[in-house]
BAVO-53668 format. One record per residue (C-alpha): x, y, z; residue in three letters; chain. Coordinates in pm, whole numbers, plus 50000, padded with zeros to 5 digits. Layout:
! residues N
{{X Y Z} ALA A}
...
! end
This chain:
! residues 320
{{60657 60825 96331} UNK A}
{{60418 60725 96041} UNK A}
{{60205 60988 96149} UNK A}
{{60495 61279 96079} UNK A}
{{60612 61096 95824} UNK A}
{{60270 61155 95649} UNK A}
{{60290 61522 95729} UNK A}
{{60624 61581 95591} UNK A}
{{60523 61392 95245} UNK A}
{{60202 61644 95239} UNK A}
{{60407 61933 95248} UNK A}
{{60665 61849 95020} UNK A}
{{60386 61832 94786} UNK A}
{{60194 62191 94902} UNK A}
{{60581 62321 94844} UNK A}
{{60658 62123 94541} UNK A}
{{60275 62269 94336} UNK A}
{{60375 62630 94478} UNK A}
{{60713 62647 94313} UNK A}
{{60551 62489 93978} UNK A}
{{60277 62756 93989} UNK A}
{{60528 63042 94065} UNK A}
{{60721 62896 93811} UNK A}
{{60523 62881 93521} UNK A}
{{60286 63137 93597} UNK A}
{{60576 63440 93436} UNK A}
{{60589 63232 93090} UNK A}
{{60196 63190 93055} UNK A}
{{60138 63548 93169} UNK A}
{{59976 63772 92891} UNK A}
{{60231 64084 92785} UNK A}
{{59965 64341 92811} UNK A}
{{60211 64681 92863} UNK A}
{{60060 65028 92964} UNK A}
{{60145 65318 92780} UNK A}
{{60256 65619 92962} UNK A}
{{60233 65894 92738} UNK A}
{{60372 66153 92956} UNK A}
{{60696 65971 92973} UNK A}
{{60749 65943 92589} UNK A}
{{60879 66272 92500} UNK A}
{{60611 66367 92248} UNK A}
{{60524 66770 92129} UNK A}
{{60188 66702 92285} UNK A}
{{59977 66484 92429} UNK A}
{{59854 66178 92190} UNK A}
{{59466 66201 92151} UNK A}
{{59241 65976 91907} UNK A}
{{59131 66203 91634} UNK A}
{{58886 65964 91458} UNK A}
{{58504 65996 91624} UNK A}
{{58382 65631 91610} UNK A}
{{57995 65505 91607} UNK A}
{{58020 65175 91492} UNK A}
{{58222 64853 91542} UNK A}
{{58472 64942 91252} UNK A}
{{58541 65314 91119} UNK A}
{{58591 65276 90763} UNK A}
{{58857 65571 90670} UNK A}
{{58887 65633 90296} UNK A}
{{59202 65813 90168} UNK A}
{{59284 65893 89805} UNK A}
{{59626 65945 89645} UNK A}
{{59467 66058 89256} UNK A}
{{59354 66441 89400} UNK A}
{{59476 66733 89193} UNK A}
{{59480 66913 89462} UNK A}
{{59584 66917 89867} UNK A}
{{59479 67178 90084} UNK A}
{{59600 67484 89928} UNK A}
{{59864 67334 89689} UNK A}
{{59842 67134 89359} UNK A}
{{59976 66814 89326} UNK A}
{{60256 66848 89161} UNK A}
{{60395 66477 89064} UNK A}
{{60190 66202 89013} UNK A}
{{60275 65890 89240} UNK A}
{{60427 65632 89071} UNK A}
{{60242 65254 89060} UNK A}
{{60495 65138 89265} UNK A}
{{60473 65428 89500} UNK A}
{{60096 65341 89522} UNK A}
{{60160 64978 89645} UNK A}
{{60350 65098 89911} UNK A}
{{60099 65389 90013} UNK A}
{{59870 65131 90069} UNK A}
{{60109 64874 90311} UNK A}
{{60157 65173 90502} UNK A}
{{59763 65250 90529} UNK A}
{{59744 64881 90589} UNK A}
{{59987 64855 90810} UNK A}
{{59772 65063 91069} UNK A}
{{59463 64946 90997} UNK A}
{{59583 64556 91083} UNK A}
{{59724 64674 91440} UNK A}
{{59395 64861 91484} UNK A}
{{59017 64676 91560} UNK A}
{{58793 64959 91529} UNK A}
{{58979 65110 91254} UNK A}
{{58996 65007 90880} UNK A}
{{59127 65203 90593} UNK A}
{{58993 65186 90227} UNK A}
{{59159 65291 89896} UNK A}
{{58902 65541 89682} UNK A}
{{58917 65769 89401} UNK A}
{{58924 66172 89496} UNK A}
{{58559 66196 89289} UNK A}
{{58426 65981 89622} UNK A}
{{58482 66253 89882} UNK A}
{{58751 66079 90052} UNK A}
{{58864 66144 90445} UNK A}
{{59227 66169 90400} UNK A}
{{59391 66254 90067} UNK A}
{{59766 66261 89987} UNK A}
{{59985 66371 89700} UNK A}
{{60319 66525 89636} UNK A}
{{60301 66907 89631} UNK A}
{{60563 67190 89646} UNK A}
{{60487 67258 90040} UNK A}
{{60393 67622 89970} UNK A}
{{60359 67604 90349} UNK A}
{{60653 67416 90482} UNK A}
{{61020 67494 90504} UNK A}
{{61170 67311 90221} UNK A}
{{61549 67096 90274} UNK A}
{{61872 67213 90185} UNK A}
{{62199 67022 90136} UNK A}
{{62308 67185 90479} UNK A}
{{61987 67265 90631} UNK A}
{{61634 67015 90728} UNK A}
{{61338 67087 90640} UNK A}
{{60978 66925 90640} UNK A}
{{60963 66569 90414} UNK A}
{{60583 66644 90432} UNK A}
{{60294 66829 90629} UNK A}
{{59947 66694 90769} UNK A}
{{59595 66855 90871} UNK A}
{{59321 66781 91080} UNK A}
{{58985 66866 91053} UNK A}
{{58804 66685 91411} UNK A}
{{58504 66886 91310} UNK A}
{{58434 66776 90992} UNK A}
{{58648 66439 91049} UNK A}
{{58894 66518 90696} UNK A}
{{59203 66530 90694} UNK A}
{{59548 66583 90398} UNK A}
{{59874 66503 90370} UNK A}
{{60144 66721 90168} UNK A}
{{60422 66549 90027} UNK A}
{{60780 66717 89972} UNK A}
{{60836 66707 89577} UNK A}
{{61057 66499 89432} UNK A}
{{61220 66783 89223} UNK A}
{{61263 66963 89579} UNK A}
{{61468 66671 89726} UNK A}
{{61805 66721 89806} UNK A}
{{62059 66490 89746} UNK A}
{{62135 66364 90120} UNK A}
{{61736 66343 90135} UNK A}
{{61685 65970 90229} UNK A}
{{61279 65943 90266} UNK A}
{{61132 65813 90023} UNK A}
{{61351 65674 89872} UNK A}
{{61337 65306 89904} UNK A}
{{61026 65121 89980} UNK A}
{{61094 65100 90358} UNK A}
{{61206 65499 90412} UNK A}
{{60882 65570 90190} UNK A}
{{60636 65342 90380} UNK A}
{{60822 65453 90743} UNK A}
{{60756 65833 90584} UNK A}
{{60386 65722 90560} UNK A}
{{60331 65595 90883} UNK A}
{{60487 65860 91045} UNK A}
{{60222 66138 90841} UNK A}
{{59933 65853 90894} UNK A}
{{60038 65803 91307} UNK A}
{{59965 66203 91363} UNK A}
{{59713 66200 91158} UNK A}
{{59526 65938 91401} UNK A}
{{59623 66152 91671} UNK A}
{{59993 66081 91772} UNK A}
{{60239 66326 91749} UNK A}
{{60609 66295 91712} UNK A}
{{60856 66268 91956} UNK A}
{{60979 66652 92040} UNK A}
{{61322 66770 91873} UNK A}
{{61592 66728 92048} UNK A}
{{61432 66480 92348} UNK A}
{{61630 66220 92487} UNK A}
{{61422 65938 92335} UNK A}
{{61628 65648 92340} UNK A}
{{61280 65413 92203} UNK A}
{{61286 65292 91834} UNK A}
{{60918 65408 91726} UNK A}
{{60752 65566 91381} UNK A}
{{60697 65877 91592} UNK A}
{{61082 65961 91607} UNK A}
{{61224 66045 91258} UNK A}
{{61539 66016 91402} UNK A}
{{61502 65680 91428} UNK A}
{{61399 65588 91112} UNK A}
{{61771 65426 90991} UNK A}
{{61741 65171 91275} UNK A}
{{61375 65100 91282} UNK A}
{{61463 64795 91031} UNK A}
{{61096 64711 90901} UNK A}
{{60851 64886 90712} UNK A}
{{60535 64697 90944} UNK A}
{{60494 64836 91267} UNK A}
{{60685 64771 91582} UNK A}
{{60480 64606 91873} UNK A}
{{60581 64892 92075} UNK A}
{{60382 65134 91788} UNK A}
{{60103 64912 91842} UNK A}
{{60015 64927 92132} UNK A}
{{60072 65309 92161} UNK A}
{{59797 65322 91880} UNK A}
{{59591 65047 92034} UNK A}
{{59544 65193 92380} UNK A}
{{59501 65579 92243} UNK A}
{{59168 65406 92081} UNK A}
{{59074 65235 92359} UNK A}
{{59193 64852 92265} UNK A}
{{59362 64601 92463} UNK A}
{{59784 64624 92453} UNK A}
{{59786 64248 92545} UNK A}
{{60052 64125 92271} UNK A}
{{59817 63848 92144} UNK A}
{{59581 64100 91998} UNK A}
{{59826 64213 91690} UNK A}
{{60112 63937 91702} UNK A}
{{60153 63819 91311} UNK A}
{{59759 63576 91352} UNK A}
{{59612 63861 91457} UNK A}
{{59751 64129 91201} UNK A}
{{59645 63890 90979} UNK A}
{{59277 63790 91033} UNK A}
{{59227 64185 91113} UNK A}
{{59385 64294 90786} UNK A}
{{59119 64052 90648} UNK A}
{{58832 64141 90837} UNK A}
{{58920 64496 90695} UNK A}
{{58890 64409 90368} UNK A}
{{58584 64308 90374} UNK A}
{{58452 64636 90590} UNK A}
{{58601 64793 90299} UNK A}
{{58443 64626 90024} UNK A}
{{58096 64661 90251} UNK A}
{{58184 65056 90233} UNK A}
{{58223 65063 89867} UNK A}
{{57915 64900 89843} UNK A}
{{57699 65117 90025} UNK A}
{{57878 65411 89835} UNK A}
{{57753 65256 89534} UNK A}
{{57425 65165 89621} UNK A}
{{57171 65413 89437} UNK A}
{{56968 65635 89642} UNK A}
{{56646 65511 89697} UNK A}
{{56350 65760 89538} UNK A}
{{56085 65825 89777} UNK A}
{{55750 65579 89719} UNK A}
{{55497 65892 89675} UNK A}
{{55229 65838 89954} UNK A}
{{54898 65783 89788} UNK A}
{{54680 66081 89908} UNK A}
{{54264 66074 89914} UNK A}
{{54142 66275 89617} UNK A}
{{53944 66547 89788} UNK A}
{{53564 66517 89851} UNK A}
{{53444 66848 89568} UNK A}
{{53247 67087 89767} UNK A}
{{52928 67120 89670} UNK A}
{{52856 67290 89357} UNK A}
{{52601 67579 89392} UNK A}
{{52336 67525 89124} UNK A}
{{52261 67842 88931} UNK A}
{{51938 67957 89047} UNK A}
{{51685 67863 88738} UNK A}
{{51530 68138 88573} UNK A}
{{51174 68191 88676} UNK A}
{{50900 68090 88444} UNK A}
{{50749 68395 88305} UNK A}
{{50419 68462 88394} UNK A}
{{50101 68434 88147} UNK A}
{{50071 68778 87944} UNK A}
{{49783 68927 87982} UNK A}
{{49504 68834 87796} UNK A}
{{49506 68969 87466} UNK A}
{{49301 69325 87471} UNK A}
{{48962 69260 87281} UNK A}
{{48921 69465 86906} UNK A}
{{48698 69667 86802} UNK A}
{{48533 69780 86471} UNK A}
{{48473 70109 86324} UNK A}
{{48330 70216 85990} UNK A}
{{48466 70508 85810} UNK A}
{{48362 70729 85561} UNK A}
{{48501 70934 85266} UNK A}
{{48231 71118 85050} UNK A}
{{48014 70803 84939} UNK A}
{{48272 70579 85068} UNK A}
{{48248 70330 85383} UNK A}
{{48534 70146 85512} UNK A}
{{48511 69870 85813} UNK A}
{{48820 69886 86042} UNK A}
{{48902 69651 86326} UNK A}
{{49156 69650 86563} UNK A}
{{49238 69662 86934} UNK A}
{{49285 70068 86867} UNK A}
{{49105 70108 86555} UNK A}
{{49196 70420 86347} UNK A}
{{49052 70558 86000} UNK A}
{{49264 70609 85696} UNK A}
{{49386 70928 85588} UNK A}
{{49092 71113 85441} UNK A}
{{48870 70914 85638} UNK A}
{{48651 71016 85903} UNK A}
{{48497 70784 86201} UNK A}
{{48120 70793 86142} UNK A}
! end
């Protein structure tokens, strides 16, 4: 009796651990969702547009350029306009690990630059009609990219982007999402999600940061882990951080002064011999000096010696 007494204690307790395993195991398990892009409505397939070689791409954008693309910038961005650009720059680049973003002036080359222009190339809004509230372009070649504005003198009076800090920052993130390499969800899907990609959507998205669910569509498109931990508000925080100062390292390398080449020391070249003129030759000895002779001449009564080494008498003289 003790005996099955014993085994009935020992699995009370084998039953009693499997129910508090099976129990808490749901709560402790990591949210780490799976993205299936096929499923999500969107014009195209997402693909990540920035190449990246090292831990953390730096991505510079500028909003000072006179001009984008094609188009001049037609209205300056206000300061308060360019607090929000950069929250909505930021924004992404706190959800992403291998991606920062850093504020520089146009004079720097930057990758992405955006502005306000006239849309020469878009179809501009009506008070009955829609239109494009901005344009983007892609260069994966040589990794640049733009982002056209709609005017503020173009805007219609029903227009609501822009408008208040979160329809402006939401308009951002939308341009900067398919700019990274999402696209938006296709017109007239039956996309019931709430995400940045869906314009539609904007009224009810109800926060200028990014939704988890926008997260980890941008996470896993650049090959980072969707588990919730890895940009719940710590996270967001320390990355946003860590950003800064990949940003700040950036700068500094932009600013660093090319180095001038050290010139290599090269031998001075052995001369080549010199050729010596050949000396002149020493003259030889003139002959010795031809020996004189004398001669006497006569004229009448007259005599006259002469000696030389060719003696010869005077006019009117005659050799005797």
């Amino acid at each position: 009796m003790k005996k099955s007494l014993k085994v009935l204690l020992s699995l009370l307790v084998l039953m009693t651990s499997l129910f508090s395993v099976s129990a808490i195991s749901p709560a402790n398990a990591e949210d780490c969702p799976i993205i299936e892009y096929s499923k999500l409505s969107f014009e195209k397939m997402p693909s990540a547009n920035w190449k990246n070689s090292e831990p953390v791409r730096v991505i510079t954008w500028s909003s000072n350029a006179t001009f984008i693309r094609t188009d001049q910038v037609s209205t300056a961005f206000s300061d308060i306009e360019q607090g929000w650009l950069e929250q909505a720059f930021n924004n992404y680049g706190e959800v992403l690990d291998s991606i920062a973003f850093q504020k520089v002036d146009a004079s720097k080359n930057p990758d992405i630059t955006i502005g306000y222009t006239l849309l020469s190339k878009g179809i501009i809004p009506t008070e009955t009609t829609g239109g494009n509230f901005g344009l983007w372009a892609f260069d994966s070649f040589i990794q640049k990219g733009a982002i056209q504005l709609l005017d503020p003198k173009l805007w219609p009076s029903n227009f609501t982007n822009f408008r208040s800090e979160t329809t402006f920052i939401l308009s951002i993130e939308n341009e900067i999402g398919n700019m990274l390499g999402v696209p938006d969800v296709a017109n007239g899907a039956k996309e019931s999600l709430v995400t940045v990609y869906n314009t539609s959507k904007f009224k009810v998205y109800g926060q200028s940061k990014l939704n988890d669910y926008d997260a980890a569509i941008m996470r896993q498109l650049y090959g980072e882990s969707t588990c919730v931990s890895k940009y719940n508000a710590d996270a967001r925080s320390k990355n946003l951080a860590a950003d800064k100062v990949a940003g700040q390292q950036y700068l500094a390398k932009l600013a660093a002064p090319t180095p001038t080449p050290t010139p290599v020391a090269t031998a001075t070249p052995t001369p080549t011999a010199t050729m010596m003129p050949t000396s002149t030759p020493t003259p030889t000895a003139t002959k010795a000096a031809a020996k004189a002779t004398t001669i006497t001449c006569i004229k009448g009564k007259l005599s006259k010696k002469v000696t030389a080494i060719n003696p010869k008498c005077p006019t009117g003289y005659t050799k005797k």
